[in-house]
C-alpha positions in Angstrom: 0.0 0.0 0.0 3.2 2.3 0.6 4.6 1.0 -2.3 1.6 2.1 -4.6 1.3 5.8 -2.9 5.2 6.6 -3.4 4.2 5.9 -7.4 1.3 8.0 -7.6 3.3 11.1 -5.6 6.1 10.3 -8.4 3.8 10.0 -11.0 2.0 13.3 -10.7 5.1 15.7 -10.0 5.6 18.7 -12.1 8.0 19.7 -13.6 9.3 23.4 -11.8 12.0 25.9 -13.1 13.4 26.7 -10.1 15.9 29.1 -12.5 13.8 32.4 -12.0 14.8 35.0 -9.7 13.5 38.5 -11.0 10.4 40.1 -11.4 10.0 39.1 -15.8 11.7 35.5 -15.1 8.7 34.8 -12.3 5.9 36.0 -14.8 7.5 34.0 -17.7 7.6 31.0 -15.4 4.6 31.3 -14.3 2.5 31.7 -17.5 4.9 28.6 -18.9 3.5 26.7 -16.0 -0.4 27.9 -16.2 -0.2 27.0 -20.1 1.2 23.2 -19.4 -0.9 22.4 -16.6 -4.1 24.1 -16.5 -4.7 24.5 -20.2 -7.8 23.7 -20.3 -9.2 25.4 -17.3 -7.2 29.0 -18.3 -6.5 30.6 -21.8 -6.6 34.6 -21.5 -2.8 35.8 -20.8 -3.8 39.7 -21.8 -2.5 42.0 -19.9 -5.8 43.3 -18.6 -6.9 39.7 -17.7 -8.0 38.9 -14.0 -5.3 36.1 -14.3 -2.4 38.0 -15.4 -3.2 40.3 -12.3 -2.7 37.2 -10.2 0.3 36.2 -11.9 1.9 39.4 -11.7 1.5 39.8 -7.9 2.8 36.5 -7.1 5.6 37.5 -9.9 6.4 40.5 -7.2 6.4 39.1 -3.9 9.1 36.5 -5.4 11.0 39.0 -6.5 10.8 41.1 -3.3 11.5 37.7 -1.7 14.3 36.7 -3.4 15.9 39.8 -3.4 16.4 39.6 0.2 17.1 36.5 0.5 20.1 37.1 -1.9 20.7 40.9 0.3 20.7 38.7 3.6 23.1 35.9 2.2 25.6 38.7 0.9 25.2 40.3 4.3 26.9 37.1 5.8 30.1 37.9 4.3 33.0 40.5 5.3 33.6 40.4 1.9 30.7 41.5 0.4 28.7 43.2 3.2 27.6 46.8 2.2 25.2 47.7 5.5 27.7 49.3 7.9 25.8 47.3 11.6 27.0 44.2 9.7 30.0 45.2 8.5 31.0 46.1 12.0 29.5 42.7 13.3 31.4 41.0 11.6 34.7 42.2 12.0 34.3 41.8 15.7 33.6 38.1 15.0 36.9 38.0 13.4 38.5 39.5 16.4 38.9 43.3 15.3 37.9 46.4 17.5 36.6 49.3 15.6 38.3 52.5 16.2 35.7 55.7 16.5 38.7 58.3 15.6 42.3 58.9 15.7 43.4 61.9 17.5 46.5 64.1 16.5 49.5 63.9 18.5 51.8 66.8 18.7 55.1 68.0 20.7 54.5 70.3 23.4 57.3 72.9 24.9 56.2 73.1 28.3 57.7 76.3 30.2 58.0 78.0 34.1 59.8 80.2 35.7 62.1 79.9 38.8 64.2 82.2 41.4 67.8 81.8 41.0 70.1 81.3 44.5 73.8 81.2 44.6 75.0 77.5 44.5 78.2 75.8 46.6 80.3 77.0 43.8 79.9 80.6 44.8 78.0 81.2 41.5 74.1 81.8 40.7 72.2 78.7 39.8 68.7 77.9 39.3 66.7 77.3 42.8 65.1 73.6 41.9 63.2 74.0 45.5 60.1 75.9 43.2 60.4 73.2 40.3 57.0 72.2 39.9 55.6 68.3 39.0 52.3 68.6 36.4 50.7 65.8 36.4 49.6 64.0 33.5 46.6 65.1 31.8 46.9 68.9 31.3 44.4 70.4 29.0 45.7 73.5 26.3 44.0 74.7 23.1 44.4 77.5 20.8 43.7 81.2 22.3 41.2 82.0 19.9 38.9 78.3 20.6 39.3 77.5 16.9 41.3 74.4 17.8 40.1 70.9 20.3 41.6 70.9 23.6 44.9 68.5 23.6 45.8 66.3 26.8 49.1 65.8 28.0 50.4 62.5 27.8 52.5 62.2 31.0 53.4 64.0 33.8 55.6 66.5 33.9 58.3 66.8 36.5 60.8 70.0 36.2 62.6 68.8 39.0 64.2 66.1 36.5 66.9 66.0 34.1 66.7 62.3 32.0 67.4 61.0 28.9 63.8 60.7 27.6 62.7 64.3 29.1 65.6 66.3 29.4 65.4 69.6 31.1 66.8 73.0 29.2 67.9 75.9 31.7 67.9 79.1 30.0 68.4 83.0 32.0 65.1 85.4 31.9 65.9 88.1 34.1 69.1 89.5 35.7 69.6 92.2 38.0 71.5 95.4 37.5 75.1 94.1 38.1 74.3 91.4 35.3 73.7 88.7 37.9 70.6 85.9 37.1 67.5 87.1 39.2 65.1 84.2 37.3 66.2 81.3 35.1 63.0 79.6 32.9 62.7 75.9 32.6 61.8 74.0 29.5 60.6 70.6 29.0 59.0 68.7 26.2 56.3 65.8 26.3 53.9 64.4 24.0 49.9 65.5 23.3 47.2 63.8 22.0 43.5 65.8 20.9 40.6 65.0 23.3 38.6 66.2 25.6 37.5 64.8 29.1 34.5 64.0 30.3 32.4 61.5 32.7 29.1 59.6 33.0 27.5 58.7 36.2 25.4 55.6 36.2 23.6 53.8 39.1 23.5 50.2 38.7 20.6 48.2 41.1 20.3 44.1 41.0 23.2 42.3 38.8 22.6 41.8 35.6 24.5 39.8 33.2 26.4 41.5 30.5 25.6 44.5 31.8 26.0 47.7 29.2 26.3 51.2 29.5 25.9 53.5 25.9 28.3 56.6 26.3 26.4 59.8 25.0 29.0 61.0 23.1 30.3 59.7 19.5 34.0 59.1 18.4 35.1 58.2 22.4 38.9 57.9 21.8 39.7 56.1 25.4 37.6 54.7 28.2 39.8 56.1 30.8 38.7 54.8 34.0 35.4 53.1 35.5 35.5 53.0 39.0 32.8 52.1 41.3 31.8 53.5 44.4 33.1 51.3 46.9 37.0 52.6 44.9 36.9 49.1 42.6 38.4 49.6 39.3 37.3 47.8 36.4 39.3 47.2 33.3 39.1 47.2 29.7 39.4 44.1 28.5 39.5 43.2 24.1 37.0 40.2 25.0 35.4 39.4 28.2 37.2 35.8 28.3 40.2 37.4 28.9 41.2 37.3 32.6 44.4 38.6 32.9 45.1 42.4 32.3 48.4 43.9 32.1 49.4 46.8 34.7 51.9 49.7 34.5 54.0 49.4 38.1 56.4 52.8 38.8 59.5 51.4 38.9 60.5 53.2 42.4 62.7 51.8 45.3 59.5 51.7 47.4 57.5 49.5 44.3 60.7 47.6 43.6 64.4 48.1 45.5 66.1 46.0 42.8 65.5 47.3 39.8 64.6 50.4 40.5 68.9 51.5 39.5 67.2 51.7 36.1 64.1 54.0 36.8 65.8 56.3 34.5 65.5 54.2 30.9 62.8 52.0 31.9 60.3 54.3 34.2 57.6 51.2 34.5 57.7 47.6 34.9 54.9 45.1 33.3 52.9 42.6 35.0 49.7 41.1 34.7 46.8 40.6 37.1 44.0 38.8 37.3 40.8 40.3 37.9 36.9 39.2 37.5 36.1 43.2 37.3 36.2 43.4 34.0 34.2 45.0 30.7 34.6 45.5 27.1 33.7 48.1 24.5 31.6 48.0 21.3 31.6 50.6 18.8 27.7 51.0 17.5 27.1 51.8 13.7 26.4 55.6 14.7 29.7 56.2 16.3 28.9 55.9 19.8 30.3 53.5 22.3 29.3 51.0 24.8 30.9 49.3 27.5 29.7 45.7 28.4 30.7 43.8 31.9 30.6 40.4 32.7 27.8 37.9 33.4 28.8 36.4 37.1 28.4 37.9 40.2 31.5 38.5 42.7 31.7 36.1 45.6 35.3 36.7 46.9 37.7 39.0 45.7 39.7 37.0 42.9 41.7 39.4 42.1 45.8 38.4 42.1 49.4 38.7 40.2 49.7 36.0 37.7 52.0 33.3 39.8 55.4 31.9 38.2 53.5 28.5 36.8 56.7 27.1 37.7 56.0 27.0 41.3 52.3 25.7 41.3 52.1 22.7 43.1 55.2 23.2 45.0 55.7 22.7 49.0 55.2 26.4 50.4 59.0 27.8 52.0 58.4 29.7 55.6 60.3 30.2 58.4 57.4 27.8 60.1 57.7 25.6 56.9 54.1 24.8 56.5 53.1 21.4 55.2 50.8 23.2 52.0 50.6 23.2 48.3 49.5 25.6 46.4 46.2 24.3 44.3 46.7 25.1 40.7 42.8 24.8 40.2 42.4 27.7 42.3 43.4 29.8 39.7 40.6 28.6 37.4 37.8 29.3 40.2 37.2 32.9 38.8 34.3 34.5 36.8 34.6 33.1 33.3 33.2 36.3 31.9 33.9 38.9 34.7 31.5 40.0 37.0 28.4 42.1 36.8 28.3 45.6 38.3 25.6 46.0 41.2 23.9 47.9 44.0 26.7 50.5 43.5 26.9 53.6 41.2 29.4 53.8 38.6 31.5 57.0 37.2 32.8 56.1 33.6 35.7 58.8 32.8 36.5 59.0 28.8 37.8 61.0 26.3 36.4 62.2 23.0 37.8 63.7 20.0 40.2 63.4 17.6 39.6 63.6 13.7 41.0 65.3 10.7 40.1 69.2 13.1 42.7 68.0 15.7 45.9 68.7 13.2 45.9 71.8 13.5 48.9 74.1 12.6 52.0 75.4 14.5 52.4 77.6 17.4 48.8 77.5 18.3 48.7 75.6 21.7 49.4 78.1 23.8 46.6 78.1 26.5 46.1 76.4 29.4 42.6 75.4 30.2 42.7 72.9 33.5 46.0 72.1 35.3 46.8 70.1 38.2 50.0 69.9 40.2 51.6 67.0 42.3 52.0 69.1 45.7 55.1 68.3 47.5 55.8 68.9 51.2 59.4 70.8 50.7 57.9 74.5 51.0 57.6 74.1 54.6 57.6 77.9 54.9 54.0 80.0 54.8 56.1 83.1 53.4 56.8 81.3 50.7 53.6 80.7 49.4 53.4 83.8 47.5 56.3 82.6 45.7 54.6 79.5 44.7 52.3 81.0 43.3 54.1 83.4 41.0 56.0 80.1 39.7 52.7 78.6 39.0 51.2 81.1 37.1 54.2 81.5 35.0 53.6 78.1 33.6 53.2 78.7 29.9 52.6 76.1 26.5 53.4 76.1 23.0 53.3 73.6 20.1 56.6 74.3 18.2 55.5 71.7 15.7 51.7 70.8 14.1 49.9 68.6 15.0 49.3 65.5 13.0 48.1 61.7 12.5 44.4 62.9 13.4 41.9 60.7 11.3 37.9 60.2 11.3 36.3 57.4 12.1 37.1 54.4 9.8 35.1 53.8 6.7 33.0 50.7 6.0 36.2 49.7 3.4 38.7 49.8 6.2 36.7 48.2 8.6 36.0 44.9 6.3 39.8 45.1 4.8 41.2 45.7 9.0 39.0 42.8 9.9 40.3 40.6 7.4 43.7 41.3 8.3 43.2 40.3 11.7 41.8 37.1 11.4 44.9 35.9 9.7 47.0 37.2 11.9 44.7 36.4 15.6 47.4 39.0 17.9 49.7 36.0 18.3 53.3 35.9 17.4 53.7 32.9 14.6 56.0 33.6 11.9 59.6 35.3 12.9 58.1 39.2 11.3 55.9 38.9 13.8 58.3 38.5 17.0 60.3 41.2 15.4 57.3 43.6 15.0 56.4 42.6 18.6 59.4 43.2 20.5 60.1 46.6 18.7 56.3 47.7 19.7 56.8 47.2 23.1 55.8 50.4 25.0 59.1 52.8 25.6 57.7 53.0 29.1 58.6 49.4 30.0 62.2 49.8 28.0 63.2 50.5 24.4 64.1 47.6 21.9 66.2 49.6 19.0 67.2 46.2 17.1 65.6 42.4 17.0 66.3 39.6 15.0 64.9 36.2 15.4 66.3 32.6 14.3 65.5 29.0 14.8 67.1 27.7 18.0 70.8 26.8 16.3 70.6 28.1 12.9 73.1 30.7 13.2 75.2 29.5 16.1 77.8 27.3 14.6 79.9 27.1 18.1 79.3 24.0 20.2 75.8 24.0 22.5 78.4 23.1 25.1 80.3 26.7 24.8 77.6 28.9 23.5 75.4 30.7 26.2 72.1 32.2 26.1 70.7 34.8 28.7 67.3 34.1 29.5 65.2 34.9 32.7 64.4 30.7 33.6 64.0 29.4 36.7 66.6 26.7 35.8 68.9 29.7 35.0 72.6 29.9 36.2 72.8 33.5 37.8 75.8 35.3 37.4 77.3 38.1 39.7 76.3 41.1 37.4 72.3 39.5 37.7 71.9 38.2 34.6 70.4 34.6 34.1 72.5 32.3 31.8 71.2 29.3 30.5 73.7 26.6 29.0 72.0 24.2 26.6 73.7 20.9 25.0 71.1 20.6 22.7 68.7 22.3 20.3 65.2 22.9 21.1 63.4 22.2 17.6 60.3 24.3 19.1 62.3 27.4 20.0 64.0 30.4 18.4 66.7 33.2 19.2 65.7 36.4 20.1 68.8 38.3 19.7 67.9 42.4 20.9 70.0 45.7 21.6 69.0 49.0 22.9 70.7 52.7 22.8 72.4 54.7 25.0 71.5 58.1 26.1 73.8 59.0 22.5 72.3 56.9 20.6 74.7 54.1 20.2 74.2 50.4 20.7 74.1 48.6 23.7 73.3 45.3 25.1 69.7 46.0 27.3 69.7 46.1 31.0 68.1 42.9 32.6 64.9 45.0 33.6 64.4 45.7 29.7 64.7 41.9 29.3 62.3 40.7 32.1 59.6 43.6 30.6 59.9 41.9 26.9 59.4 38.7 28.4 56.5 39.5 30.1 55.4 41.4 27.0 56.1 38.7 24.8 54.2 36.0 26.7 51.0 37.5 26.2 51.6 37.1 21.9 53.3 33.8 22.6 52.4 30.4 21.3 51.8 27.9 24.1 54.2 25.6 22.5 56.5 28.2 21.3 60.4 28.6 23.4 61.6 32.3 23.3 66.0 32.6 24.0 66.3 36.3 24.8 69.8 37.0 24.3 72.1 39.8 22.9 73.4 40.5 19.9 77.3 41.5 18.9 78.2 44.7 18.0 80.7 45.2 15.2 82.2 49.0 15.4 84.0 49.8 11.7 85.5 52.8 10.2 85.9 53.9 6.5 88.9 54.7 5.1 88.7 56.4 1.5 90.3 58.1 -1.5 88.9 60.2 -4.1 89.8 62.4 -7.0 87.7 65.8 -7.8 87.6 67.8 -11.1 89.3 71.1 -11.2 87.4 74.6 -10.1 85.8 72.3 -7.2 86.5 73.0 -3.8 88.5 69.8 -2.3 87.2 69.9 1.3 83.6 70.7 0.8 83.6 67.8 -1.8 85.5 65.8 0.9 82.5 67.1 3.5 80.1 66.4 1.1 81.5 62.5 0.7 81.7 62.3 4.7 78.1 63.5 4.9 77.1 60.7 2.6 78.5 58.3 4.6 77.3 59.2 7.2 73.4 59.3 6.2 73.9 55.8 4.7 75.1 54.0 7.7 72.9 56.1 10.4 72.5 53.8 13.2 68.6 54.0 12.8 69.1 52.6 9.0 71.0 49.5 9.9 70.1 46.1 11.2 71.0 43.1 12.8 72.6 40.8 10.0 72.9 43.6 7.6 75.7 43.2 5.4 78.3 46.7 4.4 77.5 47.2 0.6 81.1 48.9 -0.7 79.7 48.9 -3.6 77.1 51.2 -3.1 79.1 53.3 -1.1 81.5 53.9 -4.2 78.2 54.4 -6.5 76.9 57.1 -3.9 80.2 59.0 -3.4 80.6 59.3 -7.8 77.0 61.0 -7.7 78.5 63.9 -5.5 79.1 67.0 -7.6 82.8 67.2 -8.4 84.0 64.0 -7.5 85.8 62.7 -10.4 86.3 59.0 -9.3 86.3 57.0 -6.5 90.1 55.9 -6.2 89.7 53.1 -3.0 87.6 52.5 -0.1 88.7 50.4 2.7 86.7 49.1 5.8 88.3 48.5 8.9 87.6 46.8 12.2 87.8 49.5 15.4 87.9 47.8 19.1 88.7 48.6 22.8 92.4 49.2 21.4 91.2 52.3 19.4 89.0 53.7 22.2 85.1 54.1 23.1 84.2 50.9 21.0 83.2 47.3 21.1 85.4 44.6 22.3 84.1 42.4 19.7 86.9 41.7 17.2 86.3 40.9 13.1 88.4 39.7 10.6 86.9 42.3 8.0 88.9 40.4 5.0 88.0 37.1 5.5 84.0 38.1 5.7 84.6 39.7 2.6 83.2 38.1 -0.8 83.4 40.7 -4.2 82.3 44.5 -2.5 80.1 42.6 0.1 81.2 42.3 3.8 79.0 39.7 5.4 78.4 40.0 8.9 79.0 36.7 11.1 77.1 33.7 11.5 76.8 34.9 15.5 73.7 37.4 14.8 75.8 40.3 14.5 75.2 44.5 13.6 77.8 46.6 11.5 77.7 50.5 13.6 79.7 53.0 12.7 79.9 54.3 16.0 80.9 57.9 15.8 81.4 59.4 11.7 83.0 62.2 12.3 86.1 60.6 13.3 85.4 56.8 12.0 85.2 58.5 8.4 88.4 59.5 6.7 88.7 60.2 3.9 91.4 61.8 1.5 91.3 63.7 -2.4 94.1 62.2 -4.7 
């Protein structure tokens, strides 16, 4: 009986162009269809017929139909996606955070005024006692309001003299006899275009994923959202995320050991973890909203990611307690962050930025809100007055215009930035992107000037036994200067070199301090590969000279061309322009020297090696004519950088 039913349903199916998608290819169908199978009951296809009407009708609602079906199936796709909600959508799925705007950045020459007092030497001498300390966070903007209000950056301490904020002394007054009466302090720091503002919220029974829409469009920074019990919650790219890296001062009080290099790396990284968490989500009309978790806070979970080496293991004391440490117990937090509730929340952001913010020079010269770190030196009332004239002599100015200021990003950006950053998922896989890592590293925690990466024993072609790599291990061999030294006897197939130097306060090459190291690591384990093994170590610098000879065509002047040549030199091996296994290209040199006007020919050039025996250089010592193949010298198979360490004497150069 089943048998015979399937035959009839087979036996009276018809036939159905399933081909038509438009409006005309419908109606065509349709009348095809009406003329095979109900000719005999319909005939009149006129267009005035009742039937045609019906036709027609059911002709538009498939088109109308199938358009959106086809409108909703293209929506799915990055690629093809043209409504800017889904376009936005979808690049979060891939992992990308929209970015409202992009304010300008611009120099700012900060400037104040202080009393001059005679110094131990017997001679005048600016008094430091009325330095002031601005914190960070200063608002100025143009005098006639034509320009957004720029932020400082960072704080601003007159009182110091570093390397990365030096301090310029400079006489604005003397007295009658000639003698310094008021000196004026300069100091230069970074601003960025936005202005500050803050929404209160009051938050009753938890709610999971909690959100809170910001008023205001192109927010450039969420700067803090505190609660009102003093909690802090941080910004997180995705509420999975529980660990959160933290800026710590490095200070003797926050850290006695390495606080000797406070000067060259002013913050150390860590990471904590912490369920008081949220995330932000750009809408389609440029405004921004910040989303918390979905649990509810139990205990306080909040702690400094442990050395995973140590979980598990017996706890030392002075009562030497019989106790492990559980490494579950780091998994017992919030998966999502915790929700906000029974408490009021202030949400402190900045908005801004966008192609008004670069505006030109020399028109940041008024201060609109200024705060000052107080200190307790001026224990003397009297000298209040005094204060006060220093403070209000505080004065701005933008020497330089602003740039880098950009609207919000386009639908095309959005869609070709989101693709980008599927592929690359903000891990560190291929060696360009350790590279690009370590030189990104914040300045704050320690600057990286040159990185080169290699598989684990690919370049080193000395004996595992007698090469060393400095690494920051547990299992590391210390040495008496600090650093951790690692001897390996064999190669690690899942690990590569990460050979890095730094620069001096002159700009010359130097193997980093160990605090530089322990930031990158820290840095670099957030970007890391679980399976991944990093060997931080240093790379060799080679210090060379040139030696040359040229001839010049008559009615030239032989020492400006000779200048002229050292000047060329010198711009082509600028420190900045050279990196780590970077060979020296003498014949590029020669082809750069005969395009100087009124050199004749390039008679010889000769490279030389310079070490400790010919003064301020490295002790490294290279057999410059044995690394030499055609006009090529190669650098050595020890990652190794060529810097010519100061031109105006390592340049020498001679008209035949």
């Amino acid at each position: 009986m089943a048998n015979d039913t399937y035959k009839q349903s087979s036996a009276s199916k018809k036939d159905i162009n399933y081909t038509g998608k438009d409006f005309n290819s419908f109606r065509k169908n349709l009348i095809e269809y009406s003329k095979s199978y109900f000719s005999s009951t319909y005939r009149d296809f006129s267009e005035n017929s009742t039937g045609m009407m019906f036709i027609e009708l059911a002709s538009y609602v498939g088109d109308v139909l199938s358009y959106y079906i086809d409108h909703q199936f293209k929506e799915g796709f990055l690629q093809y996606s043209s409504e800017r909600k889904n376009i936005i959508s979808l690049a979060n799925y891939l992992g990308y955070k929209i970015r409202t705007s992009v304010s300008a950045t611009t120099e700012l020459e900060v400037f104040q005024l202080v009393p001059s007092k005679v110094g131990l030497n017997g001679k005048m001498e600016p008094d430091l006692k009325y330095a002031l300390n601005i914190q960070e966070g200063m608002e100025v903007a143009s005098s006639d309001g034509n320009s957004p209000p720029f932020r400082t950056m960072s704080q601003i301490n007159f009182n110091e003299d570093k390397k990365d904020f030096p301090r310029e002394v400079s006489v604005y007054e003397r007295d009658s006899i000639g003698q310094p009466t008021f000196y004026i302090l300069k100091k230069r720091c970074l601003a960025s275009a936005g202005t500050l503002k803050s929404k209160t919220v009051r938050v009753g029974e938890p709610t999971e994923f909690f959100e809170i829409t910001l008023p205001d469009q192109d927010v450039i920074e969420i700067l803090s959202v505190e609660d009102s019990s003093g909690n802090l919650y941080y910004e997180v790219p995705y509420l999975a995320q529980d660990t959160i890296p933290i800026e710590e001062p490095n200070d003797y009080r926050n850290n006695p050991v390495y606080s000797k290099y406070s000067e060259s790396v002013p913050y150390i990284l860590k990471f904590i973890r912490s369920s008081k968490r949220f995330t932000t989500i750009v809408n389609p009309d440029n405004t921004t909203t910040l989303e918390f978790g979905a649990g509810s806070d139990k205990f306080d979970d909040e702690i400094i990611i442990p050395n995973l080496d140590n979980l598990g293991k017996t706890m030392n004391s002075a009562k030497h307690l019989e106790t492990s440490i559980d490494p579950s117990n780091f998994l017992k937090s919030s998966s999502y962050g915790s929700s906000p509730s029974n408490t009021t929340l202030l949400v402190k952001y900045y908005v801004g930025g966008g192609v008004s913010s670069n505006v030109s020079a020399n028109t940041l010269n008024t201060i609109q809100s200024i705060q000052f770190q107080e200190t307790t030196e001026y224990v003397d009332q009297s000298e209040q007055a005094s204060i006060d004239t220093v403070k209000s002599s505080i004065q701005v100015n933008n020497p330089l215009p602003a740039v880098g200021g950009k609207s919000a990003e386009t639908d095309e950006e959005i869609r070709q930035n989101g693709l980008a950053s599927f592929s690359s998922q903000h891990r560190a896989v291929t060696r360009d992107d350790y590279v690009i890592r370590t030189l990104s590293m914040p300045p704050k925690f320690g600057s990286i000037a040159k990185a080169y990466v290699s598989k684990d024993g690919t370049l080193d072609t000395r004996s595992q036994t007698n090469i060393f790599k400095e690494a920051f291990t547990d299992e590391a061999k210390t040495t008496p200067n600090g650093m951790n030294i690692v001897y390996g006897e064999l190669n690690n197939p899942l690990a590569i070199n990460l050979y890095v130097l730094s620069y001096d306060k002159n700009n010359h090459l130097i193997r980093p301090n160990e605090l530089i190291l322990k930031n990158l690591k820290t840095y670099l384990g957030k970007y890391r590969i679980l399976t991944d093994g990093i060997n931080i170590t240093n790379a060799f610098v080679i210090n060379f000279g040139i030696n040359f000879e040229i001839s010049v065509f008559e009615n030239f002047n032989k020492k400006e061309v000779l200048i002229n040549c050292i000047n060329e030199i010198t711009n082509i091996y600028t420190t900045d322009k050279i990196s780590i296994m970077q060979p020296i290209e003498i014949g590029e040199i020669e082809l750069k020297l005969t395009k100087i006007s009124g050199v004749r020919s390039v008679v010889d050039v000769e490279v030389v090696n310079l070490t400790t025996e010919n003064g301020n250089y490295s002790e490294n010592e290279y057999d410059i004519e044995a690394a030499t193949s055609g006009k090529t010298i190669y650098p050595s198979m020890d990652p190794s950088i060529f810097e010519l360490k100061f031109p105006k004497k390592d340049i020498i150069g001679r008209v035949v």
